[in-house]
N, C-alpha and C positions, 0 to 999 in steps of 0.2 A: 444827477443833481446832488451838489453836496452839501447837506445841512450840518449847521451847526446850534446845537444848544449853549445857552451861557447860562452856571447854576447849575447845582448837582443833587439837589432836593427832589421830594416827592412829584412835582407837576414835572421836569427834567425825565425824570425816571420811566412815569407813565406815560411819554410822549414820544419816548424814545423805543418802548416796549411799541407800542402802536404803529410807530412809522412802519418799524419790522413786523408786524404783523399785518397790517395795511399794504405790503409788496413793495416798500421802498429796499432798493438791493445797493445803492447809491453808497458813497462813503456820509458817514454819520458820526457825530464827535460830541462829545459832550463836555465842557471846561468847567471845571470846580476848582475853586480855591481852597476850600476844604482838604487837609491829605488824606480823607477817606472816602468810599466807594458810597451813592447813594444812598442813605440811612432814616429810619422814621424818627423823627419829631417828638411827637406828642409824650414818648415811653419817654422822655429826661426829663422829663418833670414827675414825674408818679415813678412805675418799674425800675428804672436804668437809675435812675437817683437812689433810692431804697437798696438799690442792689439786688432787686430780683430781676434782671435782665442785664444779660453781658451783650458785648456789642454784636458777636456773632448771631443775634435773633435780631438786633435792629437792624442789621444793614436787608435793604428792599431785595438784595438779589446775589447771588454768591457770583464770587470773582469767574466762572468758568461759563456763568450764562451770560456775561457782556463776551468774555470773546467766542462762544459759540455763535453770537450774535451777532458778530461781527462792530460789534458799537467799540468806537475807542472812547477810553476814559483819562482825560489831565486831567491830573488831580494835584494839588498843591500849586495851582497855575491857577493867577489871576487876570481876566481881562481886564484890560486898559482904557480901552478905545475902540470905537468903531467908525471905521473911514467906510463910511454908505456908498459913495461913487465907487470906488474901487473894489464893494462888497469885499472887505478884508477887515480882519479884525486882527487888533495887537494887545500882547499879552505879555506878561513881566516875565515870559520865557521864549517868545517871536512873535509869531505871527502865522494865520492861517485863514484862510480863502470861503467864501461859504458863497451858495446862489440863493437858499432861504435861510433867515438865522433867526431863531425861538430865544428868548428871554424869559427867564425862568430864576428870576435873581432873589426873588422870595423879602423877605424885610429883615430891617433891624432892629433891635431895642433904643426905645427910647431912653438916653440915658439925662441925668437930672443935671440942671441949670449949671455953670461953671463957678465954678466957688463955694455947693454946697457939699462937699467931702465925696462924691461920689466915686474919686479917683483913688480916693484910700484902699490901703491895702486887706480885706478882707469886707470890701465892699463886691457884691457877685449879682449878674445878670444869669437870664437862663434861656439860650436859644439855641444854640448850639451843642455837640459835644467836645466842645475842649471847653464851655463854660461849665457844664457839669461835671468833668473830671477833674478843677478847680475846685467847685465848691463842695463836691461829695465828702473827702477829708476832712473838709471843717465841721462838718454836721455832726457833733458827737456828743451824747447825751451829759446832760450839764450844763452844755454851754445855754445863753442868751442869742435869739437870734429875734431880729424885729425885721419883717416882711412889709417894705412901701410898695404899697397897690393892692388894691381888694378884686382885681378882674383871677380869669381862671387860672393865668401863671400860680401868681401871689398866694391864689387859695392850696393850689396843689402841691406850692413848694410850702403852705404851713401844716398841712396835713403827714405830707412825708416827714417832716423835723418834729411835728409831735409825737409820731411813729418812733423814731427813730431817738425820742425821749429828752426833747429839748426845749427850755422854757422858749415858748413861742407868744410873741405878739406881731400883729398883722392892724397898719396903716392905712385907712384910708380917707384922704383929702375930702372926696364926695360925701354928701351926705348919706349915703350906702353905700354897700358894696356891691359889684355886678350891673353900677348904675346905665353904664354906658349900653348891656348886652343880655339884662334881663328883666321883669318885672322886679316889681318890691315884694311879692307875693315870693316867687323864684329862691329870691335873696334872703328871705324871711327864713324860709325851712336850712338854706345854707348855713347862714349864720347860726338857728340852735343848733345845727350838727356840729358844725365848728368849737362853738363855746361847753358843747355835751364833751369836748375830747379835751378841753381844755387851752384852747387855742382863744387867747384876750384880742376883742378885736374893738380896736377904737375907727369908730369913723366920725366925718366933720373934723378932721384930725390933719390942718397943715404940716409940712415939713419944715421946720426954717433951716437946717442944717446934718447932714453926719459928724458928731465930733469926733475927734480923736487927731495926732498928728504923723505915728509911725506906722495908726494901724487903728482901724472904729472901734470906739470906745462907747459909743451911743448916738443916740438921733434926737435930736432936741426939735420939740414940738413948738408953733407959732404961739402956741399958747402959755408957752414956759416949761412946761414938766419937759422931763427927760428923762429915754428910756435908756439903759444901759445894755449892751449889745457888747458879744463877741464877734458876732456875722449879721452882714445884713444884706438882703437881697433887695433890688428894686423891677418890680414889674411893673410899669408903669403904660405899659402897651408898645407897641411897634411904628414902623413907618417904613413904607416901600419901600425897595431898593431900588432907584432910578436913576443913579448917580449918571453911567454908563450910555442911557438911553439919555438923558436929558445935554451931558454933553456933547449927542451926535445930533442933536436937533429934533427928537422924537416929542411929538408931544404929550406932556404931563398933566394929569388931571383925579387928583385922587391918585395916583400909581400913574403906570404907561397907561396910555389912555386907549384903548381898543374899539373896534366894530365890534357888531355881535356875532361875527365867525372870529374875535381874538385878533386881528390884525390891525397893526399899528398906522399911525400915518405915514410910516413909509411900507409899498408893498411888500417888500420883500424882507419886510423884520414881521415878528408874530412875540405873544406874548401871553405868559399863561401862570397864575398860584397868585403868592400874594401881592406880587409885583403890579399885578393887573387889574385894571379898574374896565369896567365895560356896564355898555347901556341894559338897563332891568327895569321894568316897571315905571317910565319915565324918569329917571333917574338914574344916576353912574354909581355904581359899588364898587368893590373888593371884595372876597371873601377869605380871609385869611382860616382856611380847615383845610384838612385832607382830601377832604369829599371835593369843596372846587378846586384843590390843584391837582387832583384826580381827573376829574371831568373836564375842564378846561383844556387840560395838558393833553388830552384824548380828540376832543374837538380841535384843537389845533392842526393835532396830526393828520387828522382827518383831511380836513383844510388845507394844509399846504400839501397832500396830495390830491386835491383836485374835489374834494364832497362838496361843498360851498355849503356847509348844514351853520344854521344857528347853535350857537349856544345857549343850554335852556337849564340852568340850573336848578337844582336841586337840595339846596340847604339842608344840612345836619351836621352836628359838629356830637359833641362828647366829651363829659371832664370826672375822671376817677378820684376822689377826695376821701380819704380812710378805706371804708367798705364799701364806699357808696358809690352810686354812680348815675350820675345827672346827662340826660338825652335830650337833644334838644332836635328839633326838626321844624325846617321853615324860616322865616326871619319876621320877627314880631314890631319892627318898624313902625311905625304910623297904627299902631292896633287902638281901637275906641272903645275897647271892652274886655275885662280881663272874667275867665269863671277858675275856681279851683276847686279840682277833687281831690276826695284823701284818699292816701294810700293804706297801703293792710300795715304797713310798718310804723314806727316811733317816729326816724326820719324820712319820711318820704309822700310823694303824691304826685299830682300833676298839676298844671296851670296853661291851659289855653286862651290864645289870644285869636280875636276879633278883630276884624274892620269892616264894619257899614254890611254885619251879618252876614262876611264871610270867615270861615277858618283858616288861618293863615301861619299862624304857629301851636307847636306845644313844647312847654319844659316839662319833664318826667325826671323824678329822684327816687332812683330806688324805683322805677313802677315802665318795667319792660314791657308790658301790654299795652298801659297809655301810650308810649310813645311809637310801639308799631302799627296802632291803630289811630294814631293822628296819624302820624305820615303818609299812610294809606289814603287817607282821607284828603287831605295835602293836596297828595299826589294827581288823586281823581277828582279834584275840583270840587269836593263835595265840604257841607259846611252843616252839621247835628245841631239842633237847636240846644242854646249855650244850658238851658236846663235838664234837659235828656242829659247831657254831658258829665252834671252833677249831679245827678237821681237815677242813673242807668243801672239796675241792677247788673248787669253784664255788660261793659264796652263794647264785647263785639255785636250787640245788635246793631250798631251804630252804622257800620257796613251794610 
């Protein structure tokens, strides 16, 4: 059987480690248009920006374990097209032949409306690494940099440029920030951490434009002020990559639209990270983290060699911001009750979420025992009365 992966990210990686692990001995390919070899994510915005992580600790796997593995790797090679009847796929360097083929195309940044300067020069996205080897240079102490979007990019790339000693302000449209992906509670302790390091953060704060014409001069506010900027970054969130899928007739829903073993409506394509939407809780998601293109990308494997297993996620994500570091476990969606405990630290604690008296997420800043004793608890379907939660002299009796 020969598979083919499209995409060279995390979900690609782990699914291609798996098949070979799993007893596929088959030919097995992986197409990235990236020119470099599967590499983690999350470090270009925190480590790999800062400059404490060179590429050689991000890439997922040294060059000598794809071909002791026999996995081929194109890289710098984009797919094109996929002719389904012919199960062959075309690529801006041929073409190659596949009997299952995984989709692993992951997302891309949402970039800002046409005509509001977003194309200017020293205007900088962050999802990749050639956007961080762009914007790393610019980052130098002195400059103005004003950050659109308050989700976990926007926050981690203000934290690094405050580190790295630059007057930082951070945008955002919402009435909060984290609106979309955390409580207010959550958001509350981020934000004093944020403004404790000196990081100005307006929110309720539209965009009407980036000025400048050779090169961003500032970002003018709907409200009139304007801020002056030598760099500006826009995290503004992502959006699947389904260009690929969508033009071969796969159906789209939220991302590629999956079953709950990851496969598409067509049988013989599969699908798995942030590209991939699949049924949860009555309901179709995504999960754009490590953890589902991890597991996903695992249960695929699984799957197109023959387990028929469900996919049963797992929720937990992670965002490093100065010192700190924020745990999230679960997906707090539809929650009807929010409790917060404090932490032993200045910035830190937990906040867990409810629905209908059960437990179903926890944020934790700064407080690694909250969060491995929610997710235990997650885990095991169990749910501590939200008071014991906030008056436990020890978490762990909660177990």
């Amino acid at each position: 059987m020969r598979i083919v992966i499209i995409g060279a990210g995390q979900a690609a990686a782990s699914m291609a480690a798996r098949l070979r692990a799993g007893g596929h001995e088959g030919p097995l390919t992986i197409v990235g248009a990236e020119p470099v070899a599967p590499y983690q994510r999350p470090p270009l915005s925190k480590a790999y920006l800062l400059g404490d992580m060179g590429l050689d600790r991000l890439l997922l796997r040294s060059d000598d374990w794809w071909k002791d593995q026999g996995i081929e790797l194109r890289l710098n090679e984009r797919a094109t097209a996929i002719d389904r009847a012919a199960r062959l796929i075309a690529t801006d360097h041929g073409s190659l032949p596949y009997d299952a083929l995984a989709l692993a195309t992951g997302a891309t940044p949402k970039r800002l409306p046409a005509g509001m300067g977003g194309e200017l020069p020293g205007v900088h996205v962050i999802r990749s690494l050639s956007d961080v080897d762009a914007l790393a240079p610019q980052l130098q102490a002195g400059r103005r940099l004003v950050v659109i979007g308050g989700g976990y990019i926007g926050l981690e790339a203000a934290a690094v440029a405050r580190k790295l000693g630059l007057d930082v302000t951070l945008v955002e449209a919402a009435p909060r920030i984290l609106g979309r992906v955390a409580a207010a509670e959550t958001a509350d302790m981020v934000r004093e951490m944020h403004r404790s390091h000196g990081v100005r953060i307006l929110e309720a704060a539209g965009i009407e434009r980036i000025t400048g014409t050779d090169h961003v001069t500032g970002v003018a506010l709907q409200d009139g002020r304007n801020l002056p900027a030598d760099v500006v970054i826009t995290g503004i969130g992502v959006l699947p990559d389904v260009a690929i899928a969508h033009e071969a007739g796969i159906h789209i829903d939220n991302g590629i639209a999956t079953d709950d073993r990851g496969r598409s409506s067509d049988p013989a394509i599969w699908a798995a990270g942030d590209c991939a939407s699949f049924p949860w809780r009555g309901q179709r998601i995504r999960l754009e983290s490590v953890g589902g293109a991890i597991d996903m990308g695992e249960t695929v494997a699984d799957n197109i060699l023959g387990a028929d297993r469900a996919y049963e996620p797992k929720p937990w994500f992670w965002s490093d911001q100065f010192d700190a570091k924020l745990q999230i476990a679960g997906l707090g969606t539809g929650h009807d009750r929010i409790v917060q405990r404090k932490g032993d630290g200045m910035h830190g604690g937990s906040v867990w979420y409810y629905h209908m008296d059960q437990l179903i997420a926890v944020d934790a800043l700064n407080d690694a025992r909250a969060y491995m004793i929610g997710k235990r608890l997650i885990e095991a379907g169990k749910s501590p009365d939200p008071e014991l939660v906030v008056n436990a002299p020890d978490l762990k009796a909660l177990l």
